[in-house]
C-alpha positions as CSV (number, residue, x, y, z in Angstrom):
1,X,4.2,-9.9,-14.9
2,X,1.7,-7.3,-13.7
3,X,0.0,-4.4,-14.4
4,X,1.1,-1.2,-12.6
5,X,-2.1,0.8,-11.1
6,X,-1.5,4.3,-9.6
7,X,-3.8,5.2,-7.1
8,X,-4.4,8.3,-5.0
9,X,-5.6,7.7,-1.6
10,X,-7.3,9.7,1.4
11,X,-6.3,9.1,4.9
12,X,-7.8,10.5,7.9
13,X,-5.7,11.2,10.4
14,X,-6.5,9.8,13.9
15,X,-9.0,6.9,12.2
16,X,-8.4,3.2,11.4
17,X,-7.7,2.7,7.5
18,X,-8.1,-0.1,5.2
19,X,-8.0,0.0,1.1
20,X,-8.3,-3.7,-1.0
21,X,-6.4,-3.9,-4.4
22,X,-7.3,-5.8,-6.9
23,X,-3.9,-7.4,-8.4
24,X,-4.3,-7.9,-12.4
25,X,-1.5,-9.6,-15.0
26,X,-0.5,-7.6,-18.0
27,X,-3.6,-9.0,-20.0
28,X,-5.9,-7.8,-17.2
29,X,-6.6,-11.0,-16.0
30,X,-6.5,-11.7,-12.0
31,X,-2.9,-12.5,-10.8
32,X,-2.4,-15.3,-8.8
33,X,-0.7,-13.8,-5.4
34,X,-0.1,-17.3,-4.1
35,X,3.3,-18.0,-3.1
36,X,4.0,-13.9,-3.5
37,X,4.3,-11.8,0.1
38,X,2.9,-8.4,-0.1
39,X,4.9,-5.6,1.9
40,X,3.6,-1.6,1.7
41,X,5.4,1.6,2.9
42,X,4.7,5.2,2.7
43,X,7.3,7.7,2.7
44,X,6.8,11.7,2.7
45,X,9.1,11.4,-0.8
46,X,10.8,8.9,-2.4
47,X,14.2,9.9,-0.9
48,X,13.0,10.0,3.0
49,X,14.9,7.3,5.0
50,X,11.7,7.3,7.8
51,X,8.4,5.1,6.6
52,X,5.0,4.1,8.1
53,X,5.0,-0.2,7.1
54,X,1.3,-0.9,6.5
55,X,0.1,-4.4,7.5
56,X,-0.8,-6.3,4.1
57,X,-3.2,-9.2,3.8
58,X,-3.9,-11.3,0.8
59,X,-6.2,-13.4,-1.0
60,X,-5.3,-15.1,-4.3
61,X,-5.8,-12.1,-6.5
62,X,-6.0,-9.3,-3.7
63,X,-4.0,-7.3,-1.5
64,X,-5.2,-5.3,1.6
65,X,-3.3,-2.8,3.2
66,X,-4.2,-1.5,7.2
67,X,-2.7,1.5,9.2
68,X,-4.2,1.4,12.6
69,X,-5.8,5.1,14.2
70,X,-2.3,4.9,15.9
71,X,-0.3,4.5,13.1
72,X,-2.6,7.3,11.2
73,X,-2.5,10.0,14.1
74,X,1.6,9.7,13.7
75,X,1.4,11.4,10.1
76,X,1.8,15.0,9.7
77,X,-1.0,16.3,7.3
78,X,1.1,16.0,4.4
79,X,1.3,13.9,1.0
80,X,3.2,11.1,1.2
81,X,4.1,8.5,-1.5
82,X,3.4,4.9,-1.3
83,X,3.7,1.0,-2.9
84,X,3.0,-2.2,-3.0
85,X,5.7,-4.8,-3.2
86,X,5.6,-8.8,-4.0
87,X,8.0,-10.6,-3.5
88,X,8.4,-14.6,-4.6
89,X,10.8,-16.3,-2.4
90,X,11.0,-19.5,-4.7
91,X,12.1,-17.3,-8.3
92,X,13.6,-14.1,-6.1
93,X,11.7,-12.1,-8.4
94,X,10.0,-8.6,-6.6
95,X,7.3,-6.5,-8.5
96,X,5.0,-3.6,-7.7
97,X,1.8,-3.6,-8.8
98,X,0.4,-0.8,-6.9
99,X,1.7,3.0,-6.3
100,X,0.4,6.4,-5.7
101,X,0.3,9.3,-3.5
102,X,-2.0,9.2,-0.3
103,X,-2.9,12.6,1.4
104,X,-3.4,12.6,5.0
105,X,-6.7,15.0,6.5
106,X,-6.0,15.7,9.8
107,X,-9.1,15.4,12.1
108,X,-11.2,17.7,14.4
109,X,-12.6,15.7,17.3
110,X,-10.0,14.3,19.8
């Protein structure tokens, strides 16, 4: 099993993003992400039917999640809720280790 972490994370409207987690086991120890397949969405609440999929990367204890400048301009400045899934093909067990809220600053410059 693994520790859930709630995080609260900026976004700049308009810019690339990128934001590394560091995926710990219940006893704080590093969980081995191996044969688990990260997946991320953010959603303006947990009802909305719409989402923004992030692109996740992994190594063996880390995820990354990426929005591109394109993907960032899309959201309204707004709060929207967010999470990181694994999923194990071989057991069919899904977790989430990772969810917060990320608030989106709309930019300036064009």
């Amino acid at each position: 099993m693994v520790k859930t972490i709630y995080n609260i994370l900026r976004i700049n409207a308009g810019s690339d993003f990128s934001k590394s987690f560091d995926i710990l086991a219940l006893n704080g120890s590093p969980f081995e992400l191996t044969d688990w397949i990260p997946t991320c969405q953010f959603r303006k609440d947990y009802t909305s039917r719409s989402a923004v999929s992030a692109t996740c990367s992994k190594t063996s204890d880390q995820i990354t999640i990426e929005l591109s400048s394109e993907q960032t301009f899309e959201l309204d400045k707004w709060s929207y809720v967010f999470d990181i899934q694994i999923s194990n093909s071989s057991t069919g067990m899904t977790l989430k280790p990772i969810n917060g809220v990320a608030y989106i600053d709309n930019g300036v410059t064009r």
